[in-house]
C-alpha positions as CSV (number, residue, x, y, z in Angstrom):
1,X,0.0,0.0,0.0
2,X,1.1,3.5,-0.8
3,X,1.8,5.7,2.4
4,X,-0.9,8.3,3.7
5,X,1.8,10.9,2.7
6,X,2.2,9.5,-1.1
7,X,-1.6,9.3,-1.6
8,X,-2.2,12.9,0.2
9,X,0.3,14.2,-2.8
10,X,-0.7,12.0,-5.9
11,X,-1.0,14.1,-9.1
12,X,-1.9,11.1,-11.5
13,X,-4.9,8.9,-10.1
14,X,-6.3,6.1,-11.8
15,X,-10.0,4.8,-9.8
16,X,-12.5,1.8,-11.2
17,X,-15.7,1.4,-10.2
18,X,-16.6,-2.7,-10.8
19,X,-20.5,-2.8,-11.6
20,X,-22.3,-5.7,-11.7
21,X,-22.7,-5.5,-15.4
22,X,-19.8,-2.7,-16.6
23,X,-15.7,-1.9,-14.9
24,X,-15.7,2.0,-15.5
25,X,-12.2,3.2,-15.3
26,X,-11.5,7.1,-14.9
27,X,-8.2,9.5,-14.8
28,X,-7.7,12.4,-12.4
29,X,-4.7,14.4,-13.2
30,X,-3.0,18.1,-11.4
31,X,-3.8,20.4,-14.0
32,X,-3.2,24.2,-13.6
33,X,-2.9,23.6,-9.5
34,X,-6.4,21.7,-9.1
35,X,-7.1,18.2,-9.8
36,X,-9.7,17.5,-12.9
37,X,-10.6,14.2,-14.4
38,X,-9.8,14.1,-17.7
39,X,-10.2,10.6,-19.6
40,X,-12.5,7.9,-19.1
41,X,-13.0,4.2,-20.0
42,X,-15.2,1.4,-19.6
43,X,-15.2,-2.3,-20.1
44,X,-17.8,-5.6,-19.4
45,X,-17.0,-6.5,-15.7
46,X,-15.5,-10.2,-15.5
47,X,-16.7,-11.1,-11.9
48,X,-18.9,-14.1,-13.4
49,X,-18.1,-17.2,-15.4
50,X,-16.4,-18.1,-17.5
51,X,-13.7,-15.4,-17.0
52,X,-14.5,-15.1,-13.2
53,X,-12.1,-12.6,-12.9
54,X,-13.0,-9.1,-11.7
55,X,-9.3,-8.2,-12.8
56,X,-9.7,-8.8,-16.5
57,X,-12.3,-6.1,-16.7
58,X,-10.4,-3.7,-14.5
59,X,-7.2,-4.3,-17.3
60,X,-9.9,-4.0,-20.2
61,X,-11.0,-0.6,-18.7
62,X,-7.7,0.5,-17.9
63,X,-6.1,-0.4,-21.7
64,X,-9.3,1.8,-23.2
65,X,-8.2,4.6,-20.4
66,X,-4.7,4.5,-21.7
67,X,-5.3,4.6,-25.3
68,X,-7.2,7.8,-25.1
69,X,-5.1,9.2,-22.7
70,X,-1.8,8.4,-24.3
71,X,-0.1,7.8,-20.9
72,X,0.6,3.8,-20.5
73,X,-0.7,2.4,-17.6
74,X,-0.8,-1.4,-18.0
75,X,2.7,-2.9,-18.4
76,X,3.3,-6.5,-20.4
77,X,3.1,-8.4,-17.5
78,X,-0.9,-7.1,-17.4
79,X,-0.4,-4.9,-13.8
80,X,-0.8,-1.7,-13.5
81,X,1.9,1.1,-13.7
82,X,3.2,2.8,-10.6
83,X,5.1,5.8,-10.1
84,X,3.8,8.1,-12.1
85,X,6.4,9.3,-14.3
86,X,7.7,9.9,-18.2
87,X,9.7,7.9,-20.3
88,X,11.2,8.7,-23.3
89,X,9.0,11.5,-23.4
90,X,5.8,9.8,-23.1
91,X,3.9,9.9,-19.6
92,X,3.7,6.2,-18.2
93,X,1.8,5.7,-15.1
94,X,-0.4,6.7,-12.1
95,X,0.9,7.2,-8.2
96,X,-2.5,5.3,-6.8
97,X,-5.2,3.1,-8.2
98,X,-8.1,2.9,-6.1
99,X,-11.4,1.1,-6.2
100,X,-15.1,0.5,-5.6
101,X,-17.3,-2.4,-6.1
102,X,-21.0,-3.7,-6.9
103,X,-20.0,-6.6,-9.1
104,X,-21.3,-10.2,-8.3
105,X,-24.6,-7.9,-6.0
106,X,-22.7,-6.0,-3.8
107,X,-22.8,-6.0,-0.3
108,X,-25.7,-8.5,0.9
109,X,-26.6,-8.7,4.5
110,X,-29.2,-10.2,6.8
111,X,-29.9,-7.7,10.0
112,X,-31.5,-8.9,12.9
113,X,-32.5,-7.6,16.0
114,X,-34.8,-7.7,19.5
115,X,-37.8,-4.9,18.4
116,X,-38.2,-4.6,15.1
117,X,-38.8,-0.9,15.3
118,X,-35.8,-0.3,17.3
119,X,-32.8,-2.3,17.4
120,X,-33.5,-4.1,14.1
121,X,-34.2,-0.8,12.7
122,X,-30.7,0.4,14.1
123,X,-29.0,-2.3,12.6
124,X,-30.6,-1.9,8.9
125,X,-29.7,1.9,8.9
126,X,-25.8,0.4,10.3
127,X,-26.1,-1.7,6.9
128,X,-27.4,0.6,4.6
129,X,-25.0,3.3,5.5
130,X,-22.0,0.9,4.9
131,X,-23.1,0.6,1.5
132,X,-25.1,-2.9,1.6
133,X,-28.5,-4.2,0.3
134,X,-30.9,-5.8,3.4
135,X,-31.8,-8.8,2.0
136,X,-34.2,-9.7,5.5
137,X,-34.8,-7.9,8.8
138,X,-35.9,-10.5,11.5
139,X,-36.9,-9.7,15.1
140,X,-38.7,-10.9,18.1
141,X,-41.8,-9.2,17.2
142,X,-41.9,-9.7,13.3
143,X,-44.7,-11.8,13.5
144,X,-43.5,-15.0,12.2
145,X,-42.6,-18.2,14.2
146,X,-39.4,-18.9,15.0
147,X,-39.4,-22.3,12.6
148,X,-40.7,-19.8,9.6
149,X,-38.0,-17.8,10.6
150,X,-35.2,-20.5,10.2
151,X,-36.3,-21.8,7.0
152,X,-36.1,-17.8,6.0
153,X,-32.3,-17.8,6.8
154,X,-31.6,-20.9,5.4
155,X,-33.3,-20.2,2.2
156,X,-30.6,-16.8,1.9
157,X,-26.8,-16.7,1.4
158,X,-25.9,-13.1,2.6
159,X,-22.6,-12.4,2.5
160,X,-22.8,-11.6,6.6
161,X,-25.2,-10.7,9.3
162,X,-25.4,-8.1,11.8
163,X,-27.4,-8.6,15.4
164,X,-28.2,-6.0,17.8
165,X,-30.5,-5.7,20.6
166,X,-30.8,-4.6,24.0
167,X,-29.2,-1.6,25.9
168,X,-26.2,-2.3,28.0
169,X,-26.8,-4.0,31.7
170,X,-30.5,-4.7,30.2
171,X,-31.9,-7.9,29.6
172,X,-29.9,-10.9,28.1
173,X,-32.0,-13.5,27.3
174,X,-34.4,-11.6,24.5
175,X,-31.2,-11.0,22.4
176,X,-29.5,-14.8,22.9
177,X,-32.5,-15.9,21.3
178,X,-32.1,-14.0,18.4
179,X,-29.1,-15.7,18.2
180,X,-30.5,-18.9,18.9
181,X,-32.6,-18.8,16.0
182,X,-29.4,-17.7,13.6
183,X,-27.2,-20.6,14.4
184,X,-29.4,-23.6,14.3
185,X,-30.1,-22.4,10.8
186,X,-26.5,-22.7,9.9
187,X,-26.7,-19.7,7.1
188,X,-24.2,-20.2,4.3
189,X,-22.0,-17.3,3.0
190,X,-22.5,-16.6,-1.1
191,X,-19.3,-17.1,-2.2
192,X,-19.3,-21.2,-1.3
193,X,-18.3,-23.1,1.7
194,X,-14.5,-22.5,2.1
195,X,-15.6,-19.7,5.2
196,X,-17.4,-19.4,8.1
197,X,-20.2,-17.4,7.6
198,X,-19.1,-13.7,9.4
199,X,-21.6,-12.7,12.1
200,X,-21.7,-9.4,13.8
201,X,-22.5,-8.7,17.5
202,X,-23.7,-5.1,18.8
203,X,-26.4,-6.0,21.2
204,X,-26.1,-5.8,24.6
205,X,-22.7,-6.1,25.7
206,X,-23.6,-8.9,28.7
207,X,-24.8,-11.0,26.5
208,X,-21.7,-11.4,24.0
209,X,-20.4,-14.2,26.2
210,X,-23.8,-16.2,25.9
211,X,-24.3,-15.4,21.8
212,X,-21.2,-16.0,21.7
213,X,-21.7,-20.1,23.2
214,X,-24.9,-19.6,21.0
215,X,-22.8,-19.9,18.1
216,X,-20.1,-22.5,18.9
217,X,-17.5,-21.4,16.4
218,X,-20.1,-22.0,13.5
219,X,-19.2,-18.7,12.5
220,X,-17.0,-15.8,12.0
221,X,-18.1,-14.0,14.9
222,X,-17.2,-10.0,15.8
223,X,-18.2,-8.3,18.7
224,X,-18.2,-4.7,18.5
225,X,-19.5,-1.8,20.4
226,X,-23.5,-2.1,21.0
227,X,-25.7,-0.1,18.3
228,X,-27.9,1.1,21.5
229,X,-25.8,1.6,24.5
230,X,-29.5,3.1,26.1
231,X,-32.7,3.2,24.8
232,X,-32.3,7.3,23.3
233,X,-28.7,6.7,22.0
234,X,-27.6,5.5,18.7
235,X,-24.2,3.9,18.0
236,X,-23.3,3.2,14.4
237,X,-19.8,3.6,13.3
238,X,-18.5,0.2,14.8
239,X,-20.9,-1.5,13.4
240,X,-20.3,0.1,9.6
241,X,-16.6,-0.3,10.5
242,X,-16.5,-3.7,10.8
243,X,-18.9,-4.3,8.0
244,X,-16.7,-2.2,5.9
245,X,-13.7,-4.5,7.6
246,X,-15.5,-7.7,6.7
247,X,-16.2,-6.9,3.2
248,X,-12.9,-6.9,2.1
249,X,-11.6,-9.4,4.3
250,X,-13.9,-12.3,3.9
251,X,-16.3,-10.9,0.4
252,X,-13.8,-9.5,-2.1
253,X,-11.1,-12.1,-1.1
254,X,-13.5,-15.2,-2.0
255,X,-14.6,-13.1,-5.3
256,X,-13.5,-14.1,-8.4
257,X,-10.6,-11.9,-8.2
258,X,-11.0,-9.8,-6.0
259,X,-7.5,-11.1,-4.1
260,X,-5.6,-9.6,-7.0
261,X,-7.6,-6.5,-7.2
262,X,-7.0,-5.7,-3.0
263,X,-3.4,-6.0,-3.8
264,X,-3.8,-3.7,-6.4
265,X,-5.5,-1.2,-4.5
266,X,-3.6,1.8,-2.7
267,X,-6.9,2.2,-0.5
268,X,-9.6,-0.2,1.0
269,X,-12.2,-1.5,-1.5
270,X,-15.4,0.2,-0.8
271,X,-19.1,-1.1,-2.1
272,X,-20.2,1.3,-4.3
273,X,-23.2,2.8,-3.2
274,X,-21.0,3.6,0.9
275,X,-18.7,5.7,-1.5
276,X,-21.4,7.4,-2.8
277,X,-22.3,8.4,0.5
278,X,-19.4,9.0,1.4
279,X,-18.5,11.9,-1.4
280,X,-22.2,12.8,-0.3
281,X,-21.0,13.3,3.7
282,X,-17.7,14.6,2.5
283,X,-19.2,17.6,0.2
284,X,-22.2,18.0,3.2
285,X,-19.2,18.6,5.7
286,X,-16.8,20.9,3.8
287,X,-19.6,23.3,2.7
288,X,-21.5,22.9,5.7
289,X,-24.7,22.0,3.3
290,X,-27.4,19.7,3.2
291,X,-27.4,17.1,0.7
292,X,-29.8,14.6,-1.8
293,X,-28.7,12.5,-3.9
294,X,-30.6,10.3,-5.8
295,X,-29.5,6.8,-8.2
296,X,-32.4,5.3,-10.1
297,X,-31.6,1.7,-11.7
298,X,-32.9,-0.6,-13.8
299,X,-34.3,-2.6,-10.5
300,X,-34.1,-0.5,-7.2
301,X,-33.5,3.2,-6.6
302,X,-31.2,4.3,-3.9
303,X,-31.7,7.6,-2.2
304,X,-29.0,9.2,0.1
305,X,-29.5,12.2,2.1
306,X,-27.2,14.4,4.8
307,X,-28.9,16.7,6.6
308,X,-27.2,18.0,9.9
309,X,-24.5,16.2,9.2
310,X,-26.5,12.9,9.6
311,X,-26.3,10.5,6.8
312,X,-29.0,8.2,5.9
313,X,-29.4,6.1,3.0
314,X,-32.1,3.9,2.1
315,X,-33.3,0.8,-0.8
316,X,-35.8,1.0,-2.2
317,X,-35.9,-2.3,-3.8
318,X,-38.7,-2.9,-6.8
319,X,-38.5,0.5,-8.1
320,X,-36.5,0.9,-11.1
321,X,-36.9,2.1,-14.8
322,X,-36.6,-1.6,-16.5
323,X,-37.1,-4.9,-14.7
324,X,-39.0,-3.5,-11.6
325,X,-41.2,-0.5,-13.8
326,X,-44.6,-2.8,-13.5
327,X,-43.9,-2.6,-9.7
328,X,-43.4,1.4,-10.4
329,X,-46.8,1.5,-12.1
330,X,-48.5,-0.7,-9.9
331,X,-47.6,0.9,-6.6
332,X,-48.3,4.5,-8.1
333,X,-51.2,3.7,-10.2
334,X,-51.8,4.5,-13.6
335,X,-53.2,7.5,-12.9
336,X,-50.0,9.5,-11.1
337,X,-47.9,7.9,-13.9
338,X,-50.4,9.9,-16.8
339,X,-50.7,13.1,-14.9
340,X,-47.2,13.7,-15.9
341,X,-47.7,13.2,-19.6
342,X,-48.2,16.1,-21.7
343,X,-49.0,14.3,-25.0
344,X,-51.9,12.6,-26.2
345,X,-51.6,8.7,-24.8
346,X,-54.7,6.9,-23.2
347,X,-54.2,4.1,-20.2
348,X,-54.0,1.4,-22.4
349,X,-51.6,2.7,-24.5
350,X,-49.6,3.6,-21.3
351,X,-50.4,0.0,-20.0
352,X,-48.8,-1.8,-23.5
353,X,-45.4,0.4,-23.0
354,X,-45.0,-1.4,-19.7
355,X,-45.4,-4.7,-21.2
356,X,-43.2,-3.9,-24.0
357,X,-40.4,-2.8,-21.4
358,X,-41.0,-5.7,-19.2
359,X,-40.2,-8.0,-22.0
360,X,-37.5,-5.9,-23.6
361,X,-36.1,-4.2,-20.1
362,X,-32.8,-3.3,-21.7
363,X,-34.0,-1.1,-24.7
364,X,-33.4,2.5,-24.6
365,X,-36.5,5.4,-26.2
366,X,-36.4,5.7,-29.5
367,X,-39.1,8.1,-30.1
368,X,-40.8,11.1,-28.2
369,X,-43.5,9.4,-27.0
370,X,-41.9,6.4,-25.1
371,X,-39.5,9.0,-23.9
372,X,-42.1,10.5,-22.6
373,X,-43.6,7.5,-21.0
374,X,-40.2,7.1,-19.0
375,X,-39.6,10.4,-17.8
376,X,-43.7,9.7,-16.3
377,X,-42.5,6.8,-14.5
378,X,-39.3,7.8,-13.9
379,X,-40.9,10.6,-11.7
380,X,-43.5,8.3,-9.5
381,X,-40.2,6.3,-9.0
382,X,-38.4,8.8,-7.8
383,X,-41.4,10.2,-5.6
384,X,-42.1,7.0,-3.8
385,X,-38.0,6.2,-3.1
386,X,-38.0,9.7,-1.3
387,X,-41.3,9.1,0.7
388,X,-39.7,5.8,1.7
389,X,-36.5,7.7,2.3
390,X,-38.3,10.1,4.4
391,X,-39.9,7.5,6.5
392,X,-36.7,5.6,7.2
393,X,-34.7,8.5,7.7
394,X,-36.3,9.6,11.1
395,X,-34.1,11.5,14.1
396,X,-32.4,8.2,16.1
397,X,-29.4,8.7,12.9
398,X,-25.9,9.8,14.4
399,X,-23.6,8.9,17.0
400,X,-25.3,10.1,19.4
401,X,-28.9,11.7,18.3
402,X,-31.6,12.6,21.2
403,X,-35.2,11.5,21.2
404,X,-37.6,10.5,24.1
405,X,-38.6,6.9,25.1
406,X,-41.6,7.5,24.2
407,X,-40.8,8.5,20.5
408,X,-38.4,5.6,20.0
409,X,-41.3,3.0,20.5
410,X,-43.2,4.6,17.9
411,X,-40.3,5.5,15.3
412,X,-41.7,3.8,13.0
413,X,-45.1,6.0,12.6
414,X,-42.9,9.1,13.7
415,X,-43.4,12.0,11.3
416,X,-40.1,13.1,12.9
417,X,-38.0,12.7,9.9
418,X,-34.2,14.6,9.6
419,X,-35.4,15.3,5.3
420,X,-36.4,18.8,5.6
421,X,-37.2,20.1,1.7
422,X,-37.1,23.9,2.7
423,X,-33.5,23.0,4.5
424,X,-32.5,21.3,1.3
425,X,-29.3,23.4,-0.1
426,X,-28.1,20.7,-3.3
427,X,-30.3,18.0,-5.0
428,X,-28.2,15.5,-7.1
429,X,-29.7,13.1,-9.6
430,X,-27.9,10.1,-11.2
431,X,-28.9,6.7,-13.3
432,X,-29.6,6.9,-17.0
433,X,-33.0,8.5,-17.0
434,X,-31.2,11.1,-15.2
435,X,-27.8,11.4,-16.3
436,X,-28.7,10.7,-20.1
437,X,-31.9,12.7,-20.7
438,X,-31.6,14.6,-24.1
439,X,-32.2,17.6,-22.5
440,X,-31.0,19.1,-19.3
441,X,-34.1,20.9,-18.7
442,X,-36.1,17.3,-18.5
443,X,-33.6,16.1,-15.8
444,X,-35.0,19.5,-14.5
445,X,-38.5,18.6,-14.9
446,X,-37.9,15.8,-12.9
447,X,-36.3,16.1,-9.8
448,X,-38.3,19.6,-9.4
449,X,-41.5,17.1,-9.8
450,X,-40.3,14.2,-7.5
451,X,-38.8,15.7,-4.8
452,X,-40.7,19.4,-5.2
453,X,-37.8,20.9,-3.4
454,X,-39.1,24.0,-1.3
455,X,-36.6,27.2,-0.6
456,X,-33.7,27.8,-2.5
457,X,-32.3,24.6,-4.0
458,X,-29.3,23.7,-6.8
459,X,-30.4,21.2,-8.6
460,X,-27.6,19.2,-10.5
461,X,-26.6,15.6,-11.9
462,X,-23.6,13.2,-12.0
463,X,-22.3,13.6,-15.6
464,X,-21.0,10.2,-15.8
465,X,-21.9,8.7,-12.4
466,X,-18.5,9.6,-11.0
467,X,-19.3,10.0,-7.3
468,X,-18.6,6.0,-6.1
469,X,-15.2,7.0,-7.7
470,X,-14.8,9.8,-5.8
471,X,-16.0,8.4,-2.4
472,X,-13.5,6.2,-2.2
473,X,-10.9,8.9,-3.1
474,X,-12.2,11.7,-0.6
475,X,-11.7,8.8,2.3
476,X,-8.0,9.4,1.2
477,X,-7.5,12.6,-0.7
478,X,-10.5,14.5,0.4
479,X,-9.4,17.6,-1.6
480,X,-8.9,16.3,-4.6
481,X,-12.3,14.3,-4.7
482,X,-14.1,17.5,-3.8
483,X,-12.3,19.3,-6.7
484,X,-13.6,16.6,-9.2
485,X,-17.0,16.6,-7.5
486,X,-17.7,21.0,-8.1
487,X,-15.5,21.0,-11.6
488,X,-16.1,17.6,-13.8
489,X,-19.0,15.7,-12.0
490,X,-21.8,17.9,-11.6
491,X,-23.7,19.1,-14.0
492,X,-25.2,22.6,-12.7
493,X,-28.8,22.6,-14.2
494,X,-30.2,25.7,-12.1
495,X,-31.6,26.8,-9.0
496,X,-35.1,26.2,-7.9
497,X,-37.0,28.7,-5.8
498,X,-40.3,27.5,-4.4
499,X,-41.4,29.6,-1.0
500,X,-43.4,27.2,1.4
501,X,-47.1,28.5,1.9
502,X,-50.6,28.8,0.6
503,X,-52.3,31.1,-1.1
504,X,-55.4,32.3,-3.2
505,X,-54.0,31.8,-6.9
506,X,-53.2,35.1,-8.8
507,X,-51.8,37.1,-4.9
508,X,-48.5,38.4,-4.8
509,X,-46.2,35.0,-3.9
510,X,-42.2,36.4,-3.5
511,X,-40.1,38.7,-5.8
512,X,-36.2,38.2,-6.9
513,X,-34.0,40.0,-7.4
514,X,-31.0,38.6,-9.3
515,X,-27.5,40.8,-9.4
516,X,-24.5,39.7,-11.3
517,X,-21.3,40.1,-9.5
518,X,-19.1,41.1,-12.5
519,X,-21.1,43.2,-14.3
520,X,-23.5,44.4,-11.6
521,X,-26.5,43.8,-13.7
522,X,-30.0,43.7,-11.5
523,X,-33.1,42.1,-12.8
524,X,-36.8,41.9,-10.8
525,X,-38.8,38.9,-11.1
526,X,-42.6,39.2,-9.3
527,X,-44.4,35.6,-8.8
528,X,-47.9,35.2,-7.7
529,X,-49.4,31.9,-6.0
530,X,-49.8,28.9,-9.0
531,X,-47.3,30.9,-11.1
532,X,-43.9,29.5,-12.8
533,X,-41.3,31.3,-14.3
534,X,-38.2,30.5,-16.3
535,X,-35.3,33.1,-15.7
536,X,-32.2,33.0,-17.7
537,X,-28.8,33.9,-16.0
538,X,-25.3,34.6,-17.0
539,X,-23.8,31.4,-17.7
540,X,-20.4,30.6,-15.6
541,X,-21.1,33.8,-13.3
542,X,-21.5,34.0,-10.1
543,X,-25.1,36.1,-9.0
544,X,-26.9,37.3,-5.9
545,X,-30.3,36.0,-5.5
546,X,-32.6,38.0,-2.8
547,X,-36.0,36.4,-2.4
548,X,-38.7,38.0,-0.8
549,X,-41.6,36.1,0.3
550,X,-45.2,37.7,0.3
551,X,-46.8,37.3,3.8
552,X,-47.2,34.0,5.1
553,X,-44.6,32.6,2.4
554,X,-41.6,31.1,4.1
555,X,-37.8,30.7,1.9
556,X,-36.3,29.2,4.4
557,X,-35.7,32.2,7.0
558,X,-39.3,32.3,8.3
559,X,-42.6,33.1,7.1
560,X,-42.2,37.2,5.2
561,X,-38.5,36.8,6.0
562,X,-36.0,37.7,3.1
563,X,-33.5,35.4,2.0
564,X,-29.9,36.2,0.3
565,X,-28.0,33.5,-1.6
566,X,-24.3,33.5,-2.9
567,X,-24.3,31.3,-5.9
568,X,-21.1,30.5,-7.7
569,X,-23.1,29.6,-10.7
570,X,-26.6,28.9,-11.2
571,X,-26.8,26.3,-14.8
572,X,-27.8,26.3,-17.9
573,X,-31.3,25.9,-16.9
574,X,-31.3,29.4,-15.0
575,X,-33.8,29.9,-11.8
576,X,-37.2,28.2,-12.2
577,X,-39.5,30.2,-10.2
578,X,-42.1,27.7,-8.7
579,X,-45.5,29.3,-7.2
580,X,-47.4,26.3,-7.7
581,X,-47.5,25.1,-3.9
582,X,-46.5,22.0,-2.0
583,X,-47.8,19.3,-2.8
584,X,-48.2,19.4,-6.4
585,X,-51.7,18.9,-8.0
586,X,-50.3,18.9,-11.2
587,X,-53.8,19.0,-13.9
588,X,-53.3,18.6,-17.7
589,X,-53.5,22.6,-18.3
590,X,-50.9,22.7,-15.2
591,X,-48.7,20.0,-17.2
592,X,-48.8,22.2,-20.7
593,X,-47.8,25.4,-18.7
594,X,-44.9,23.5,-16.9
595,X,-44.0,21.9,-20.6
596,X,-43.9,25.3,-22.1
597,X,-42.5,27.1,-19.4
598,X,-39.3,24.6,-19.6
599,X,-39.1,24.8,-23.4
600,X,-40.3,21.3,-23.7
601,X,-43.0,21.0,-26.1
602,X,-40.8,21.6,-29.0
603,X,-41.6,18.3,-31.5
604,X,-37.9,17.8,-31.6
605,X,-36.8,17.2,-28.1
606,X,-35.2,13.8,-28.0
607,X,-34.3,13.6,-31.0
């Protein structure tokens, strides 16, 4: 491994990110004083048969990267190059290669715990924050009998389990028999039989001894530090520590692989979607923001949010924009999904399109219409992660977060959630209905009509879903993965502006002014209540916004209360000025005014 000192000084970076389907390979180089990506390559991953070799698509990915980089970075021998350096006048090499990883699934775990809304529920937000997918969540009080419960484990192969349960000095015996339950099914790890299945402990620190003679050496057993120490405190960070520990100590070394590819590495493996938090946490912290960020799939959509500093991430698993859309359309109903459809396309018309994409999940749009159709579902998608997100992400998140007994036992049905939209400083999107959209202004149209953002937002997306690349850089050169993230990940679209309140539509709703810094330019923008505007500004300069809310209209400094905002740049998009209320009740009239308004009836968009 390359020293701390090295890595801190690195001018020439090479990360991969292994997906379960493509290896995507990108170069950050010191240009001009700051660092900037600058080529990019891709290649099929290799994790599965009959290469079974994660490696091969890393060198793949790597030989494209070097080819358009001109700077040699595989040598004969098929390893990667290391110092940086030139030779014969040609650049050869990188000083670190680092990596993340979703290849062969990801991270899969099984959490388990005493109280289902408690302790489980600590233990799944431990697992989702260390970047893995909760296959099951068992617990005391989940309803099902202990012998249903057994056949449930048996029937998975998670890569490892996490229990908690109980507070510390509290009872024993509840916990032990979560245990109990756990080792008579003997659970076996994905990857074959050649380990012990790896079983985390952070339950109640008495009872260790006794899960511990539960077990009998079955398994790969940790204890760490309980996840609830007392009933109001929460305790993650051993827990994810160990999971991250684990991952690369028992998952990528019994990958196809993924021994080589550790070796390679000048930093720890991480899964992909804990590196996307992490850039997430690391830009949250450095700015002192609050953060979304959004990847929709093919199958699930993952939401990740930092608010306060607290991170939260949730699954939502059966929402996706190919082989989970019939779910999409199902849970959301046909209806939601045609409200956001501006052309002429009946429910049956709608209902075919999901058939066709369920039997062809892979296809891309080829014509305005089904793009159309996507976007529609791509926004009830979208909505119903976040409400999820929302749910999950309630106040016990954080080392050590404050709520009352009484709110603990009902977390579950707490409204009490950390995601505050009018607190919401930066909305990211990322996946191909995202990322990919023809037009910038539909990725627009989107996440203003999933998330309806409230305040004064920045709305942006991942150009080339970069950010798992640069999570696992910022957790060893944090300023050089925050350099990437403002300069060649995001995308700027614009700034949306939407006061919190009601009104009687046509009343004064807020007023902006917008100043350009360099030129000193001013320009007055009046909105009244079910009102949107589109404002164009200066593109690449940095403006004043001052937003006054009409009585009983609140930008995020109190109801009346003006609000100024600094903003480096705004996007191509401009400000969209959004009187229409929270929550939208968007009508067809409403849709065609929102179309036009964005510039998006034109005949030729997606072409």
């Amino acid at each position: 491994m390359v020293q701390p000192a090295s890595v801190s000084t690195a001018r020439v970076i090479v990360a991969t990110d292994c997906g379960s389907t493509t290896t995507k390979a990108i170069l950050i180089e010191v240009i001009d004083g700051v660092y900037r990506q600058t080529f990019r390559g891709e290649a099929p991953t290799t994790v599965e048969e009959p290469l079974a070799d994660v490696t091969l698509g890393v060198v793949n990915a790597l030989t494209e990267l070097q080819e358009l980089s001109g700077r040699r970075l595989i040598d004969d021998a098929g390893e990667i190059v290391r110092p940086a350096r030139i030779e014969n006048g040609m650049p050869v090499g990188c000083d670190i290669y680092i990596s993340t990883s979703s290849a062969g699934g990801g991270l899969q775990m099984v959490v388990a715990g005493v109280v289902r809304e408690m302790s489980a529920a600590s233990a799944k937000r431990a697992a989702l924050g260390a970047g893995a997918i909760v296959m099951e969540t068992l617990a005391a009080n989940d309803r099902r009998k202990p012998h249903e419960q057994i056949q449930r484990i048996r029937e998975l192969r998670p890569d490892m389990i996490l229990i908690a349960g109980g507070t510390d000095g509290g009872n024993v015996r509840q916990v032990v028999q979560i245990a109990e339950r756990i080792a008579p099914a003997k659970p076996l790890p994905r990857f074959g039989g050649e380990y012990r299945m790896p079983v985390i402990y952070a339950g109640n620190r008495d009872a260790a001894v006794h899960v511990e003679r539960a077990f009998g050496g079955e398994v790969e057993l940790s204890i760490v530090d309980n996840l609830r120490p007392v009933l109001e405190r929460e305790h993650l960070e051993p827990a994810r520590d160990r999971i991250h520990d684990l991952f690369l100590e028992h998952v990528m070394a019994h990958a196809p692989g993924y021994d080589k590819l550790i070796e390679w590495a000048d930093a720890p493996i991480m899964p992909t979607p804990g590196a996307v938090g992490n850039i997430l946490e690391t830009i949250a912290r450095q700015r002192g923001i609050n953060v979304v960020g959004v990847d929709i799939g093919g199958a699930t959509t993952d939401v990740f949010s930092v608010f306060d500093d607290k991170f939260n991430r949730t699954v939502s698993a059966n929402l996706g924009m190919s082989y989970s859309i019939s779910n999409v359309c199902a849970e959301a109903g046909m209806e939601n999904v045609l409200r956001w459809v501006h052309l002429p396309m009946p429910e049956r018309e709608l209902r075919n399109r999901v058939k066709n994409k369920m039997i062809r999940p892979t296809t891309i749009p080829q014509t305005l219409e089904s793009l159309v159709f996507e976007q529609a579902v791509a926004r009830e998608a979208l909505r119903l992660a976040y409400l999820q997100h929302k749910e999950f992400a309630t106040g016990l998140k954080g080392v050590q977060t404050q709520r009352s007994v009484g709110e603990a036992f009902d977390q579950a049905r707490s409204s009490d959630t950390l995601v505050d939209n009018l607190r919401l400083d930066l909305l990211v999107g990322s996946g191909g209905v995202l990322s990919h959209a023809p037009r910038l202004e539909q990725t627009v149209a989107m996440l203003i009509d999933a998330f309806e953002p409230e305040g004064i937002t920045q709305l942006a997306k991942d150009s080339i879903f970069m950010m798992p690349h640069l999570g696992v850089l910022a957790s060893v050169n944090p300023q050089a993965a925050v350099e990437v993230f403002e300069r060649d990940c995001l995308v700027m679209l614009g700034v949306c502006i939407a006061p919190r309140g009601k009104g009687r539509v046509g009343t004064p709703c807020f007023r902006v002014d917008v100043v350009c810094d360099s030129t000193g330019e001013r320009s007055v923008h009046e909105v009244v209540v079910g009102e949107v505007q589109r404002v164009a500004t200066p593109k690449g300069q940095a403006v004043r916004l001052v937003v006054t809310p009409a009585r009983g209209f609140d930008c995020g400094a109190g109801p009346g209360k003006v609000v100024t905002r600094e903003m480096a740049t705004v996007g191509d998009c401009g400000l969209i000025l959004d009187a229409r209320g929270r929550p939208l009740a968007m009508t067809p009239a409403g849709m065609s005014e929102w179309v036009h308004t964005l510039g998006l009836d034109d005949a030729r968009v997606g072409a």
